[in-house]
PDB file with SEQRES, HELIX, SHEET and CRYST1 records, atoms N, CA, C and O in Angstrom:
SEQRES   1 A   61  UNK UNK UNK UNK UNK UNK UNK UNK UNK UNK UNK UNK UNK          
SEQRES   2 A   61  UNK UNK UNK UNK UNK UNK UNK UNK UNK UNK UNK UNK UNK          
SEQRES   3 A   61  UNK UNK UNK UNK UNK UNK UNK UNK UNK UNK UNK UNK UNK          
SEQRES   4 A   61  UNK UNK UNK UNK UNK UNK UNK UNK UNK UNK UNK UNK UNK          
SEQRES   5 A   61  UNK UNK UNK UNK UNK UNK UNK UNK UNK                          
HELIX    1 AA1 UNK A    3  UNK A    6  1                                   4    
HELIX    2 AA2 UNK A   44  UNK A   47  1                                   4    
HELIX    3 AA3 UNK A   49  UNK A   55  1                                   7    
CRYST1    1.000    1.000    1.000  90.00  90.00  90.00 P 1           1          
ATOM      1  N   UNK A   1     -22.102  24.283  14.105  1.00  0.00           N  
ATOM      2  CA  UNK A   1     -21.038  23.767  13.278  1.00  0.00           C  
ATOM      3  C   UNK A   1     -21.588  23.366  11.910  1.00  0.00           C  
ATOM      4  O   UNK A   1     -22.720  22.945  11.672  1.00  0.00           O  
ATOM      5  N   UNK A   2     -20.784  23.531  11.224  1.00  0.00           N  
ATOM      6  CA  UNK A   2     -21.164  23.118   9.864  1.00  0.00           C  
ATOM      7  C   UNK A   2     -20.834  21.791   9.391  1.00  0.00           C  
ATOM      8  O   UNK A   2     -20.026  21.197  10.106  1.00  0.00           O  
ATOM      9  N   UNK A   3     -21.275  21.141   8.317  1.00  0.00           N  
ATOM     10  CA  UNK A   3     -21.147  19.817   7.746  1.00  0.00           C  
ATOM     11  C   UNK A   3     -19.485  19.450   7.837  1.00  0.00           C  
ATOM     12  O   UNK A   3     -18.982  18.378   8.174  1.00  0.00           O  
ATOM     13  N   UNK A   4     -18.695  20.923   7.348  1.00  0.00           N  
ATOM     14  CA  UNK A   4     -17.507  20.949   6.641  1.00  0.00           C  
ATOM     15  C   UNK A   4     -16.696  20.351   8.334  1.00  0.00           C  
ATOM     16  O   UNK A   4     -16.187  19.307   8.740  1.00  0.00           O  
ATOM     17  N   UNK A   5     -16.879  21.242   8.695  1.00  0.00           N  
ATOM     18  CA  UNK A   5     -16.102  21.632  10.121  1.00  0.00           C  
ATOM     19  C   UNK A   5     -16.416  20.019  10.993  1.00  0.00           C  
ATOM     20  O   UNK A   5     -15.533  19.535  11.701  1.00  0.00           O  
ATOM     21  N   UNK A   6     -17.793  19.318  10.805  1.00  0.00           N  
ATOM     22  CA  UNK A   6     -17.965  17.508  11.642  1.00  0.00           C  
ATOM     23  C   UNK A   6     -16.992  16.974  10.693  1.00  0.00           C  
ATOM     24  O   UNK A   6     -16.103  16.200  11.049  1.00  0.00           O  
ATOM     25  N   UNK A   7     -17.113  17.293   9.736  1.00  0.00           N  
ATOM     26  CA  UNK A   7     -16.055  16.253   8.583  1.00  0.00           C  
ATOM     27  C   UNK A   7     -15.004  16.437   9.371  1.00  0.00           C  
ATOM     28  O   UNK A   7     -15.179  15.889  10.459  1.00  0.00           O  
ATOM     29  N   UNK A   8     -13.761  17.098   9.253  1.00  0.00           N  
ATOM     30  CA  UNK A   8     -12.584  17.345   9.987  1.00  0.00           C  
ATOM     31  C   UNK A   8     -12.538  16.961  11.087  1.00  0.00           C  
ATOM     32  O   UNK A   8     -11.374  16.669  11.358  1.00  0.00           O  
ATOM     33  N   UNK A   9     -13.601  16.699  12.389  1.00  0.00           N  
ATOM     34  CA  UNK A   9     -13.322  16.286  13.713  1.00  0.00           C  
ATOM     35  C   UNK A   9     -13.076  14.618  13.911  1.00  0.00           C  
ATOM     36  O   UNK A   9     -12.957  14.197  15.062  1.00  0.00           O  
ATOM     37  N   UNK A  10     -13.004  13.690  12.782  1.00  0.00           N  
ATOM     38  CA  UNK A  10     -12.852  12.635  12.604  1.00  0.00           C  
ATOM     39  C   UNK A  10     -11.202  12.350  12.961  1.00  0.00           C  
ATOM     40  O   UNK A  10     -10.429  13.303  13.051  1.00  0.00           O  
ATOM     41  N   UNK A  11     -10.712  10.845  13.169  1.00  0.00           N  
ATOM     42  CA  UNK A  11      -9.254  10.602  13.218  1.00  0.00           C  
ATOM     43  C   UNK A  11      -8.927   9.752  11.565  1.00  0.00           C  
ATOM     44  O   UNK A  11      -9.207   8.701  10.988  1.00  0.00           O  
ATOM     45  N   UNK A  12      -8.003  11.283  11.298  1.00  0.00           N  
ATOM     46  CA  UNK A  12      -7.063  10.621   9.983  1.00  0.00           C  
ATOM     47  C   UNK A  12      -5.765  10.317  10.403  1.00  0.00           C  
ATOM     48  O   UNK A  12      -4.803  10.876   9.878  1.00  0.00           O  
ATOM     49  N   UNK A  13      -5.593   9.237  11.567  1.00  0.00           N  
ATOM     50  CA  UNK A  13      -4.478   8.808  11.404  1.00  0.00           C  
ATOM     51  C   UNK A  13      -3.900   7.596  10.455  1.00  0.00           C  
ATOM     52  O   UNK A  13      -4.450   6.545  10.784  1.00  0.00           O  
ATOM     53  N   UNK A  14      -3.186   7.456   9.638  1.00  0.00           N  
ATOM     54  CA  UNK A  14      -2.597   7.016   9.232  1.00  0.00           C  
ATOM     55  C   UNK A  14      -2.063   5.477   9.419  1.00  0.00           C  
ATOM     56  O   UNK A  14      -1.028   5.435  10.084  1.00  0.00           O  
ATOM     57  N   UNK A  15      -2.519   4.276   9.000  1.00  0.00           N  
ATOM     58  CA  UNK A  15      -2.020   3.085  10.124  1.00  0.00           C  
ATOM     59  C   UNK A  15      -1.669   1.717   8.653  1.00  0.00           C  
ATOM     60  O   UNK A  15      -2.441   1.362   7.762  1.00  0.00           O  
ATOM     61  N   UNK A  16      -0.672   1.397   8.848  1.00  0.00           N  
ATOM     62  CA  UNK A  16       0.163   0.701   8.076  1.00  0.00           C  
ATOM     63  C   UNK A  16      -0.954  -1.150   8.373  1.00  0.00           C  
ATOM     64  O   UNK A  16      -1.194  -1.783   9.401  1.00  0.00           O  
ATOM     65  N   UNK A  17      -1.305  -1.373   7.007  1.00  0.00           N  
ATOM     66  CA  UNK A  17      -1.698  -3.009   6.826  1.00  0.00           C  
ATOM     67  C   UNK A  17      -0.839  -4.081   7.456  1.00  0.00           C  
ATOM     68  O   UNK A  17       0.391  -4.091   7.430  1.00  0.00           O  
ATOM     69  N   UNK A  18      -1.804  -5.197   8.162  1.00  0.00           N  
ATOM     70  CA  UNK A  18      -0.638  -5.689   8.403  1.00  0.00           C  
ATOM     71  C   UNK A  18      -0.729  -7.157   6.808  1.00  0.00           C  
ATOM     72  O   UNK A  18      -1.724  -7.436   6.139  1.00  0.00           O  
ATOM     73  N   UNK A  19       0.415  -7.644   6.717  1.00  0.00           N  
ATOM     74  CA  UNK A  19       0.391  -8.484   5.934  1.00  0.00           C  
ATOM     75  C   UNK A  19      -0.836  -9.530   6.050  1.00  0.00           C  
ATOM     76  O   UNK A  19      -1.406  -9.825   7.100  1.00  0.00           O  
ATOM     77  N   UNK A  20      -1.093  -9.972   4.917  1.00  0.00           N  
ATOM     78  CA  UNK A  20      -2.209 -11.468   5.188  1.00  0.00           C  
ATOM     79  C   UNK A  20      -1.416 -12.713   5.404  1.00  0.00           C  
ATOM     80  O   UNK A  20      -0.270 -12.876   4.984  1.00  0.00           O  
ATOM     81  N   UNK A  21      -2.087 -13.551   6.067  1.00  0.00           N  
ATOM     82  CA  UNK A  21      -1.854 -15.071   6.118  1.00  0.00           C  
ATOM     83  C   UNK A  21      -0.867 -15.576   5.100  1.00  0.00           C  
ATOM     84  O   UNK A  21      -1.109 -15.463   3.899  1.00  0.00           O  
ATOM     85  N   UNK A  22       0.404 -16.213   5.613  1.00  0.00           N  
ATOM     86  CA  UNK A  22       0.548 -16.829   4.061  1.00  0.00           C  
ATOM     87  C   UNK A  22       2.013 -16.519   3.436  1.00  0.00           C  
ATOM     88  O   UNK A  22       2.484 -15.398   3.242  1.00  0.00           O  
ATOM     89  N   UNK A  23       2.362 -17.235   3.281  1.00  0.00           N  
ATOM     90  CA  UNK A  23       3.196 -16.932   2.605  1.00  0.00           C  
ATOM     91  C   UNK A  23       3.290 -16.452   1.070  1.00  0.00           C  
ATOM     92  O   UNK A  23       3.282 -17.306   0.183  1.00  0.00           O  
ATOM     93  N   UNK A  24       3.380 -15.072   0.758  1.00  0.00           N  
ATOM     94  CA  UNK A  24       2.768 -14.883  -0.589  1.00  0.00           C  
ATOM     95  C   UNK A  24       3.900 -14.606  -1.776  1.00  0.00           C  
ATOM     96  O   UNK A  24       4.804 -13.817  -1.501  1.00  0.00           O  
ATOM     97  N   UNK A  25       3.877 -15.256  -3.139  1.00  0.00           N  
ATOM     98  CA  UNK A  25       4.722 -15.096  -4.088  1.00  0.00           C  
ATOM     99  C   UNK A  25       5.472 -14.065  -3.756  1.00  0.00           C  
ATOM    100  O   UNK A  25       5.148 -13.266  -2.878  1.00  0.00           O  
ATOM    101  N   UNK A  26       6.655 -13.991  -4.507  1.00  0.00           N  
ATOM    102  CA  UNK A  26       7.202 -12.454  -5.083  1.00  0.00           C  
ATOM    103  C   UNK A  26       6.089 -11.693  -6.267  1.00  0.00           C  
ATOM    104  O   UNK A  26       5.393 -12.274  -7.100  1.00  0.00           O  
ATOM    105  N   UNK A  27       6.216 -10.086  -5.985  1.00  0.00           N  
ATOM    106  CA  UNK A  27       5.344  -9.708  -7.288  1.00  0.00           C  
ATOM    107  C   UNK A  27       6.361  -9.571  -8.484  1.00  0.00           C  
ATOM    108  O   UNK A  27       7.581  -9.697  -8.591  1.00  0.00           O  
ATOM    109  N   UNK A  28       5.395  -9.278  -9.278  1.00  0.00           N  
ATOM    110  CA  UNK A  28       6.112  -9.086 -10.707  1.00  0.00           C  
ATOM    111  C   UNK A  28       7.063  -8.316 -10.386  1.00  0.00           C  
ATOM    112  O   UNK A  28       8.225  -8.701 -10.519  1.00  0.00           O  
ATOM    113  N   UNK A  29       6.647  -6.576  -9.705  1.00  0.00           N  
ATOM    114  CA  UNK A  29       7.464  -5.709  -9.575  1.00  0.00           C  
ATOM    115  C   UNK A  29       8.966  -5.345  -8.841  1.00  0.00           C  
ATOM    116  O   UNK A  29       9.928  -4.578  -8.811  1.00  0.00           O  
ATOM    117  N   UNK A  30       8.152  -6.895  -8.124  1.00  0.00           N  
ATOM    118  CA  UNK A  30       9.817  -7.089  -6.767  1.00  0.00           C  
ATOM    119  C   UNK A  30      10.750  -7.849  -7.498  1.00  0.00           C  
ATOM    120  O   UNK A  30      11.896  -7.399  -7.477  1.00  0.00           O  
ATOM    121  N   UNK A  31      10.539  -9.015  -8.219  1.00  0.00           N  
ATOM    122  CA  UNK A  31      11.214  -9.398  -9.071  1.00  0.00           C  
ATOM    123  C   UNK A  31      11.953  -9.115 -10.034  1.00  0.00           C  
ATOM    124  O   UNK A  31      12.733  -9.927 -10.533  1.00  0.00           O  
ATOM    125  N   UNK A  32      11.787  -7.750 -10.482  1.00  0.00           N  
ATOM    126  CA  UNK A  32      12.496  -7.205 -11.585  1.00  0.00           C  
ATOM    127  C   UNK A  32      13.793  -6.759 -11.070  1.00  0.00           C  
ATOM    128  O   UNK A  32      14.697  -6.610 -11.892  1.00  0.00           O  
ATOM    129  N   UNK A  33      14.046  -6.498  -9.694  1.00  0.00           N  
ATOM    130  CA  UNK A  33      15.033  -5.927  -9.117  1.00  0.00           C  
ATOM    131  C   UNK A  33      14.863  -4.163  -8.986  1.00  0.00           C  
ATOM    132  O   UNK A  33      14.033  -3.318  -9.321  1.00  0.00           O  
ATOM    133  N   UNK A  34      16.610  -4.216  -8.062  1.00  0.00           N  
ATOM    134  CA  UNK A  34      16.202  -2.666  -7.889  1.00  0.00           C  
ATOM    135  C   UNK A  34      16.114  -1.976  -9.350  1.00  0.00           C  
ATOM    136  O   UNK A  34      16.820  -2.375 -10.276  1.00  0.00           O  
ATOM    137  N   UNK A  35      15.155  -0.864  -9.493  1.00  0.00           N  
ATOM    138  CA  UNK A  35      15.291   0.462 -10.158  1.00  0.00           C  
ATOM    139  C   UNK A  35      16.242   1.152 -10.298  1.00  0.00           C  
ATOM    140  O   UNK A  35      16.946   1.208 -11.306  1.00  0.00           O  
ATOM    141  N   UNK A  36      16.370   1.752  -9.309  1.00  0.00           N  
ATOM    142  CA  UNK A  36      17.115   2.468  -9.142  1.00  0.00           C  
ATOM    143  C   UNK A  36      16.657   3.786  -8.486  1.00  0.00           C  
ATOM    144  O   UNK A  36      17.469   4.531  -7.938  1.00  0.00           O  
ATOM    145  N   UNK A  37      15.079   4.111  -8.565  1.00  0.00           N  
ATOM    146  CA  UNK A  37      14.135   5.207  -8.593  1.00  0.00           C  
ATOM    147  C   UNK A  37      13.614   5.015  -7.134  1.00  0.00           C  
ATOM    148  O   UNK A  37      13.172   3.893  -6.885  1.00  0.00           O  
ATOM    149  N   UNK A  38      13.598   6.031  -6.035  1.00  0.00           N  
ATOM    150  CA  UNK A  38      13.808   5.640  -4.358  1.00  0.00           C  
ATOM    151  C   UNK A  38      12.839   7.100  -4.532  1.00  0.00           C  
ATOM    152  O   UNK A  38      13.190   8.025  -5.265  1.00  0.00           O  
ATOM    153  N   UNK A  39      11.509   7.109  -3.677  1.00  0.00           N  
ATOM    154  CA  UNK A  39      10.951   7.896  -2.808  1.00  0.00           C  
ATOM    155  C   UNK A  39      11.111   8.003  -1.801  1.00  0.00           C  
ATOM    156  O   UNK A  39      10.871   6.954  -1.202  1.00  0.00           O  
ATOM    157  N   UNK A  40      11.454   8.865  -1.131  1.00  0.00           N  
ATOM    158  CA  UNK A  40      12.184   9.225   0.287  1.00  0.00           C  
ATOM    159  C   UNK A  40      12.607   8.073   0.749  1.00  0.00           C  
ATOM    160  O   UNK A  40      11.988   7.189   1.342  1.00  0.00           O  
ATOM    161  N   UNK A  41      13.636   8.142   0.455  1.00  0.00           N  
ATOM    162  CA  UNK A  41      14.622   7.327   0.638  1.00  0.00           C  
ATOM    163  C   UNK A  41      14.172   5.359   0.465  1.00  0.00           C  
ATOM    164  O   UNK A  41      15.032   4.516   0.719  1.00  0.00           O  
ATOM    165  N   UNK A  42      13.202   5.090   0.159  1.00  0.00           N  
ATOM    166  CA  UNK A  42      12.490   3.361   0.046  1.00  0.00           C  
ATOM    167  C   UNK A  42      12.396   3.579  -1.418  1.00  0.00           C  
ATOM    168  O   UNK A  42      12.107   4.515  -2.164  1.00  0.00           O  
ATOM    169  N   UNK A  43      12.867   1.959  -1.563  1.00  0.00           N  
ATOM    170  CA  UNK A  43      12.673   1.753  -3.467  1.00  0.00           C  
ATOM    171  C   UNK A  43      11.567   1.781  -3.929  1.00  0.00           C  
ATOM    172  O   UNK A  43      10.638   1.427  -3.203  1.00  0.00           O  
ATOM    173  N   UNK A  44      11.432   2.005  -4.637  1.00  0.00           N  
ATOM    174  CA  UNK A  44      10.389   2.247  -5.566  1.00  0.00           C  
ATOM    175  C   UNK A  44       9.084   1.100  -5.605  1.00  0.00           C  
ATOM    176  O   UNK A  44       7.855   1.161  -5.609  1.00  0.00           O  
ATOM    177  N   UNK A  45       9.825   0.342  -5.624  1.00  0.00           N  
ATOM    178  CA  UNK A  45       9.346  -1.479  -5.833  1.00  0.00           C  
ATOM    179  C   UNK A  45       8.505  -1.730  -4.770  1.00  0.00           C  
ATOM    180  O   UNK A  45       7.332  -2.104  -4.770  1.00  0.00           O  
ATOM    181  N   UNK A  46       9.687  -1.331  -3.351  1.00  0.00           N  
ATOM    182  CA  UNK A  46       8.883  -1.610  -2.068  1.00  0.00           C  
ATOM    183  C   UNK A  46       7.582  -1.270  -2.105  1.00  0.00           C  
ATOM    184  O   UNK A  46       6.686  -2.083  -1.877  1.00  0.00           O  
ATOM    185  N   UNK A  47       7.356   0.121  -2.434  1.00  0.00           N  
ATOM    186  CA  UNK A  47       6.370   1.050  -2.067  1.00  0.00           C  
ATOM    187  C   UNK A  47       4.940   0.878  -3.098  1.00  0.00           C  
ATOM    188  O   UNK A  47       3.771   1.215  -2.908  1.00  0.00           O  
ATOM    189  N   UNK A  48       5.546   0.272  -4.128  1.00  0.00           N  
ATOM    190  CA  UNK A  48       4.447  -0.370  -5.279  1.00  0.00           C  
ATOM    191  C   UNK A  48       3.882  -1.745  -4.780  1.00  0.00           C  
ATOM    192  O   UNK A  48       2.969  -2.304  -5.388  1.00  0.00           O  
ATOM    193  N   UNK A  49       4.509  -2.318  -3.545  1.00  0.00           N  
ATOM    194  CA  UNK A  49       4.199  -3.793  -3.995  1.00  0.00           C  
ATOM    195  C   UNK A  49       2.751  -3.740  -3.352  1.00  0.00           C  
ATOM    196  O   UNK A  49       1.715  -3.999  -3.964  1.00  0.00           O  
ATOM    197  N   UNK A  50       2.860  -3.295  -1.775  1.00  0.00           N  
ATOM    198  CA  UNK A  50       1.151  -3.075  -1.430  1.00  0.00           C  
ATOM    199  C   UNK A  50      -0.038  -2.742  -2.199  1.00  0.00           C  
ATOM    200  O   UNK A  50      -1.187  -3.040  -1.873  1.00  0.00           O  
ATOM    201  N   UNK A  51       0.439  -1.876  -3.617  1.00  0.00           N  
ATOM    202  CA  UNK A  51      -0.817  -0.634  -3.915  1.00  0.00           C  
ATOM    203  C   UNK A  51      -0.984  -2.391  -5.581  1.00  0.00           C  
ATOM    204  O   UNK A  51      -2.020  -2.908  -5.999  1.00  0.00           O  
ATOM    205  N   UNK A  52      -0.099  -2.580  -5.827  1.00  0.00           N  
ATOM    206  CA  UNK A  52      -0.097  -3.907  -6.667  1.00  0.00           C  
ATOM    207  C   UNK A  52      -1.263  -5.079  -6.161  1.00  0.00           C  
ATOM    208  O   UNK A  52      -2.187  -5.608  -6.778  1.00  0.00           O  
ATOM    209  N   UNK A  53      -0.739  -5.238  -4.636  1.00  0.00           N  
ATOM    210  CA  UNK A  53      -1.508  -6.472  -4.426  1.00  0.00           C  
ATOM    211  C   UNK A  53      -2.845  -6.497  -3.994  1.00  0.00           C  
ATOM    212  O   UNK A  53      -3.415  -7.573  -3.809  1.00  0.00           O  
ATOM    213  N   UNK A  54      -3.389  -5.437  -3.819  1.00  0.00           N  
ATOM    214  CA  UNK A  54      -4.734  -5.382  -3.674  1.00  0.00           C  
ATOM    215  C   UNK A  54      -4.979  -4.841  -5.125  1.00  0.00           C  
ATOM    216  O   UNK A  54      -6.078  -4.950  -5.669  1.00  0.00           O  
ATOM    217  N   UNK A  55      -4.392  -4.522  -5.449  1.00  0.00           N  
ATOM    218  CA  UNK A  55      -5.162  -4.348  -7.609  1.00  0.00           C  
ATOM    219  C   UNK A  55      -5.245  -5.457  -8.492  1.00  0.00           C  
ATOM    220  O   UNK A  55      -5.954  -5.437  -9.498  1.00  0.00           O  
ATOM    221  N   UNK A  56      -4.416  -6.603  -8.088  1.00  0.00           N  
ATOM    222  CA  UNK A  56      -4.331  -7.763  -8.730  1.00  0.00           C  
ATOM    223  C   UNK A  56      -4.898  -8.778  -7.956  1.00  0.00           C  
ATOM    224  O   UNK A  56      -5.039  -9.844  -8.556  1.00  0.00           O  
ATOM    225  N   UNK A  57      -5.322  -8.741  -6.602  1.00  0.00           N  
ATOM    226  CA  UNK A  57      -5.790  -9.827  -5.146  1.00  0.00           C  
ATOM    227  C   UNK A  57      -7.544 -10.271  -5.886  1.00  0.00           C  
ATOM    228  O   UNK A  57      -8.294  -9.416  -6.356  1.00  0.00           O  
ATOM    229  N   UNK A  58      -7.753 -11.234  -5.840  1.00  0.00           N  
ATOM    230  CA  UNK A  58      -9.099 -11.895  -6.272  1.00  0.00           C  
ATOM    231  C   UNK A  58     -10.644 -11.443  -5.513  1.00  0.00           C  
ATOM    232  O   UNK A  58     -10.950 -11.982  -4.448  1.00  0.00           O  
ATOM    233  N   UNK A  59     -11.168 -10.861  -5.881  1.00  0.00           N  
ATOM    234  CA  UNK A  59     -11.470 -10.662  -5.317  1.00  0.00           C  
ATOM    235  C   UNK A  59     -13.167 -11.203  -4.783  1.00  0.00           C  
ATOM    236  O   UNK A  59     -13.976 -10.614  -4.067  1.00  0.00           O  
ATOM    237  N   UNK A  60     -13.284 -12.953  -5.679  1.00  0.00           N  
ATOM    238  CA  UNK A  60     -14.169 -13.492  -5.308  1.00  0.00           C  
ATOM    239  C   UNK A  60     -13.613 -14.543  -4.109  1.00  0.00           C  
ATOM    240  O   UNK A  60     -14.311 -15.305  -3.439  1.00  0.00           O  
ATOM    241  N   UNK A  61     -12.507 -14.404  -4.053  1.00  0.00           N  
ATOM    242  CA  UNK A  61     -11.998 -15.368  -2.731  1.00  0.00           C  
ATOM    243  C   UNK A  61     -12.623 -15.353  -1.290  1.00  0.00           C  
ATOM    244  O   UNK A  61     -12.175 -16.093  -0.414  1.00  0.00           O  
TER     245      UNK A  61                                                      
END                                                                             
C-alpha cells in the first residue's frame, strides 16, 4: 500500500462540537438579526456563529 491509499483508511466522520460551559454572550453576528441569506436551508448567522467563536475565543485562557 502506498502512503496515499494509509491516508484514506482513517475515519472522516464528521461530529458536531458540543457547546462549552457557560452561558455565553450573543455574538456580534447573531445580534444583527436575520439576513436573510440561508445555506441549505439554516441562516446564515447560525452557521457563522461556531466558525466566529473559536476566531475571537482567548486563547491564553
Amino acid at each position: 500500500m502506498s502512503e496515499t491509499d494509509d491516508y484514506w483508511q482513517g475515519d472522516f466522520t464528521l461530529r458536531q462540537e458540543e457547546d462549552p460551559p457557560g452561558a455565553a454572550e450573543p455574538l456580534p453576528v447573531e445580534r444583527l438579526g436575520a439576513s436573510g441569506i440561508t445555506v441549505g436551508g439554516r441562516e446564515l448567522a447560525v452557521l457563522l456563529g461556531p466558525v466566529y467563536r473559536v476566531l475571537t475565543e482567548d486563547v491564553d485562557a
